[in-house]
N, C-alpha and C positions, 0 to 999 in steps of 0.2 A: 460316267462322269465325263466329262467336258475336259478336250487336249488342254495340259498341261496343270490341269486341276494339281492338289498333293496329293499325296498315296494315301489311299481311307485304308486305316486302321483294321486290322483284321477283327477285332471286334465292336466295327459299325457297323449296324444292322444292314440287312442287305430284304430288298424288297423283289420279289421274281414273282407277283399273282401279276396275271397280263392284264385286268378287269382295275386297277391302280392306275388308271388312264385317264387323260384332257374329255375323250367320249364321252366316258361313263360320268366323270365330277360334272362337264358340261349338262347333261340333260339332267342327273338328282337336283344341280343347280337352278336349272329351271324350274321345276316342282316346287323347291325349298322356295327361291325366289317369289314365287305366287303365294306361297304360305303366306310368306314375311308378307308380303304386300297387303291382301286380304286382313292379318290382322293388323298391322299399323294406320289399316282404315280405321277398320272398326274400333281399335281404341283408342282414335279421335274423337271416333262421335261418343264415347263415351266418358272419354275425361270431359269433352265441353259437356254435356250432360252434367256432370257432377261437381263440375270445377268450372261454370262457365264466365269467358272473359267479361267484362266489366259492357262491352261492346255488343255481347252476343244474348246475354242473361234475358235482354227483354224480349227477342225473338226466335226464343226455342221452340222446337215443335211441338206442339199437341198431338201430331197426328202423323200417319197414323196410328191407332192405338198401341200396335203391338208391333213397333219401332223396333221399339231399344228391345222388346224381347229376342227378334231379328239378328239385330247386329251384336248383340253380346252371346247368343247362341251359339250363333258365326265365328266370335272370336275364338271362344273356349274351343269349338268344335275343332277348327282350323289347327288353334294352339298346339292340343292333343296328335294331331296326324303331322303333324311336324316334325313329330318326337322322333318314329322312325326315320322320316326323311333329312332331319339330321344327323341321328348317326350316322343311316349310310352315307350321308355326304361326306361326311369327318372320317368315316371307313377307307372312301376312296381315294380320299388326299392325303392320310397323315404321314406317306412314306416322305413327304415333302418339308416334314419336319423335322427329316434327318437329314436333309441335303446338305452339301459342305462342295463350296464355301459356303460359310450362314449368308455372307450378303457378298455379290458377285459386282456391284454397281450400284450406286443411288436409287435407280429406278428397280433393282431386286430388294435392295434394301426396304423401300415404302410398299412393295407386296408384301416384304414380310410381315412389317408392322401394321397391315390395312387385316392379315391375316393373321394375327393377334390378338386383334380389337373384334374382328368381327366374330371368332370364335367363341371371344370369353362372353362378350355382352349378347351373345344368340345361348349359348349355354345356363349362362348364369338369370336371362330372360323368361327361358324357359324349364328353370328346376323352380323359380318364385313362382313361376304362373302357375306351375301343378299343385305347389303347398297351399297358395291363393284358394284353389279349387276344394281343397276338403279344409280350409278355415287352421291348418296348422302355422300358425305364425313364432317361429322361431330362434327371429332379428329381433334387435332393438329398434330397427326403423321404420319409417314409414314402407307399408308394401306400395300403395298407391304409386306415391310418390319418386321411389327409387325405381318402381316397374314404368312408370311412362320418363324419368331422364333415359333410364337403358334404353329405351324404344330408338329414342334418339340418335343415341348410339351408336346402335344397332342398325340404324339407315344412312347415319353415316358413313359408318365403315363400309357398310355394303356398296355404298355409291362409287366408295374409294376405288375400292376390292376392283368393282365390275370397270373402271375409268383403266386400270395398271393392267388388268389381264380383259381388256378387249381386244385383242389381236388372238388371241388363245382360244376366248369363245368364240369368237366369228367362223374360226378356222373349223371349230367344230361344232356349229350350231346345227347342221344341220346332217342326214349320213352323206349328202352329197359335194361338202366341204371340202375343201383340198388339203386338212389338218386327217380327218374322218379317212377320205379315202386311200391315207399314206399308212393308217392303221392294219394290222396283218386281218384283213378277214376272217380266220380262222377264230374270232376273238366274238366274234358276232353271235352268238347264241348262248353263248356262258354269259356275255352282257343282256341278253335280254331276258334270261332267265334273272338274271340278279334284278332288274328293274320290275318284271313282273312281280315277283317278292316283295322287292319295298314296296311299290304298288297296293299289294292284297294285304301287307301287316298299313300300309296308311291305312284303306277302306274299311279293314277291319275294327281298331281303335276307333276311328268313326263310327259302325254302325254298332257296338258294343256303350257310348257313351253320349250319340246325337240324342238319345231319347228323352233326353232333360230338355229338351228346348221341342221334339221332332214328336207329335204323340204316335204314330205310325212305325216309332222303329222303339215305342217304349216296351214292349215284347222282349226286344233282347238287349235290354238294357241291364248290362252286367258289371261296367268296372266306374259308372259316374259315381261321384261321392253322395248325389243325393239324388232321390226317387220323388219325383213333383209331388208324387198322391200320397206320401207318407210325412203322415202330421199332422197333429191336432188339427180338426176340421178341413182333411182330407189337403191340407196345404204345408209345406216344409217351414221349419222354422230354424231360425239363422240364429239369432238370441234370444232367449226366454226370458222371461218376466224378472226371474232370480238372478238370472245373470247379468240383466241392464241396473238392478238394486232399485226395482220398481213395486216396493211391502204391499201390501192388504191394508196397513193403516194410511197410505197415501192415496189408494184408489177408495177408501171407507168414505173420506171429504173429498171425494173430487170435485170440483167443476170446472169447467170451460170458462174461461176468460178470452174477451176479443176486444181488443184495443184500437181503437179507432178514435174519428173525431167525435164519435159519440158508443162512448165505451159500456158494454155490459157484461153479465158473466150469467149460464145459463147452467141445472143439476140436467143428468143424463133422464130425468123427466121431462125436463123443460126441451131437450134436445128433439127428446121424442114427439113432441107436440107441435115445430115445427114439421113442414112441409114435407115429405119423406120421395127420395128414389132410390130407383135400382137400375145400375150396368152393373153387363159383363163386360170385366176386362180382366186384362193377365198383371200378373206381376212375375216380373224378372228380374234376378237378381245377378252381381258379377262374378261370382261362381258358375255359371253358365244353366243354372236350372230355372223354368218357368211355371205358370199354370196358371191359369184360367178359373176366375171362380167369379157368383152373381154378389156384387157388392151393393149392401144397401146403407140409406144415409140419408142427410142433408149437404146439398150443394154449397160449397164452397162460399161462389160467388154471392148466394143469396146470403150467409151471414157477415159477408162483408160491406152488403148494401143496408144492411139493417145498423152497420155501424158506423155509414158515413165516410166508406171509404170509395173515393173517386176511382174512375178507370182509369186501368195500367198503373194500378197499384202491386206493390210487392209486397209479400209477406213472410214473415216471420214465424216459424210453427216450434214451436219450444213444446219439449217431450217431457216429462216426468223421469225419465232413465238419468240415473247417478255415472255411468259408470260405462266408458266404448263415446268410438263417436257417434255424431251427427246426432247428439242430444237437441241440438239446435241446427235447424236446415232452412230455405228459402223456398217460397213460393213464386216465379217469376209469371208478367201479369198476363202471358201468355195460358199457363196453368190454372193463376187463380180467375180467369175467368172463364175455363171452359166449362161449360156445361155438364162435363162428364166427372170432373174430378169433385169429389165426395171427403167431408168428413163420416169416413165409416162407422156405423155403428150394428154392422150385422154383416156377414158371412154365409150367403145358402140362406136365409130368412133364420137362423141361428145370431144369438147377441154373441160379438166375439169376444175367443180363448184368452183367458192372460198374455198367452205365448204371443196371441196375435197381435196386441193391443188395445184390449178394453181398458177403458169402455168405449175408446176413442180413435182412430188413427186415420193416414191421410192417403188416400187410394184416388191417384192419375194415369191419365193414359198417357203411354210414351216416356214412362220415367224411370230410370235405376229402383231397383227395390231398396236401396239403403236410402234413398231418399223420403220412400214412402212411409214419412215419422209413425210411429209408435206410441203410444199414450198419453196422445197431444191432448195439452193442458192450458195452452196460450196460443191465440193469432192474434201478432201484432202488424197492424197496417202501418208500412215503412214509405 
């Protein structure tokens, strides 16, 4: 304690590991630091993906294909090896939440509160993003939503944090520091044993759950919530026919309806008899699993020229599903007019599963899987 401090209490905790040091928090901080950063990219591109601004909607990418399967891999991936790196980080500071005075100054007072904010919204950011991952939703609120204000946050405070204790890092950014080198030497190998460790349990968590997005490390794919190649037609399925309240007597009268300035409605024969292709492309989803499969179909584009709908038009794909969102999703004229994005109507030259969305569904390159409607029933030209 610092001259003239009060007499700490014989029963304050008292902290004597020598590894509780500006070093050690300084460099976990820089690993954590890249975490954070890496994903609050990537779940940029992925709320505008999903949520895109009014400004952006009409020049989203197409390409390349397997984009989004890219950066939402990335993020989950990222998300997951974080996990250790922040406890250790939270490991090596928390003796600093017993300090006393609680606030020595103004300027200790806003570390505390920058070190408040940024604990709870990296904590609380990262126990949603793991329940996100195996589909447990057990708030009343939006996950989405409340996961990208926390993002916010969360770079907030961090900006705070890094702006009040940059004199602290700088000192020990590097081992040649003049903070670093005032450190007892002796200390220098118990720290780099502890860093190796956090180290090997991140890469571990990593190559135990990259496998959903990574097919090369799908071998030792041991703790992801979901395995790419397991599920009806060799693809995972997020909601099921029963669960979105998609009956047998709805898909019995199906037909496709496309609204345009010259509107028609066509039976899953009539579909067939139009012009037919086949991509491969992946679909990814924001649980962080992907996969690759040959989708066949009629092109997008060509049923909207059949109905009189101009270029750099939007569309409207309305699903059959009662029940979850994004019953109703958008086609921006970036997607509907690309070449590759397909009203699906086959999987592997297989007609697709219920689960998947027969008889109908909408498969783009570069798109969220929750976008990729489900037992689409209506394109309406907006």
């Amino acid at each position: 304690m610092p001259a003239g401090s009060p007499r700490v209490p014989s029963w304050w905790p008292r902290f004597r590991g020598a590894l509780h040091d500006p070093r050690t928090a300084t460099v976990l901080g820089r690993w954590l630091g890249a975490a954070v950063l890496v994903c609050f990219g990537t779940g940029l591109v992925s709320h505008v993906l999903q949520e895109p601004p009014t400004w952006a909607a009409p020049r989203l990418p197409s390409r390349p294909v397997w984009g989004y399967r890219l950066t939402q891999g990335l993020h989950v991936a990222t998300g997951l090896a974080a996990v250790p790196l922040l406890l250790a980080k939270l490991w090596a500071v928390y003796p600093r939440l017993f300090a006393r005075p609680v606030a020595r100054s103004p300027l200790h007072a806003l570390e505390r509160l920058s070190v408040g904010l940024l604990v709870g919204a990296a904590l609380l950011e990262v126990f949603l993003g793991l329940l996100n991952t195996v589909q447990w939703y057990v708030w009343p609120f939006s996950f989405r939503r409340v996961h990208w204000a926390l993002a916010w946050v969360l770079a907030g405070s961090l900006l705070l944090h890094l702006a009040v204790r940059a004199p602290v890092i700088a000192a020990h950014w590097r081992r040649r520091s003049a903070g670093t080198r005032a450190l007892p030497a002796a200390d220098a190998p118990d720290r780099r044993s502890l860093l190796l460790g956090v180290g090997a349990a991140a890469g571990a968590v990593t190559a135990v759950t990259a496998g959903q997005t990574l097919a090369p490390l799908r071998p030792l794919l041991l703790l992801a919530p979901r395995h790419p190649g397991h599920g009806p037609q060799g693809l995972p399925v997020n909601r099921t026919a029963a669960a979105a309240g998609v009956t047998g007597e709805a898909l019995r009268d199906w037909r496709l309806v496309v609204d345009g300035p010259r509107p028609y409605a066509l039976t899953l024969d009539g579909l067939a008899e139009l012009e037919q292709h086949e991509e491969r492309l992946p679909i990814a989803c924001v649980e962080g699993w992907s996969a690759s499969a040959r989708w066949g179909g009629v092109r997008v584009r060509d049923l909207l020229r059949r109905a009189g709908a101009p270029d750099g038009s939007r569309v409207r794909v309305v699903s059959l599903q009662r029940r979850g969102a994004f019953a109703v999703t958008e086609l921006g004229p970036s997607y509907a007019r690309d070449p590759l994005t397909l009203l699906a109507l086959r999987i592997d030259g297989e007609a697709l599963h219920p689960d998947h969305g027969h008889p109908a569904r909408i498969i783009a390159p570069n798109r969220p899987g929750v976008l990729q409607t489900k037992w689409v029933t209506r394109l309406e030209v907006l």
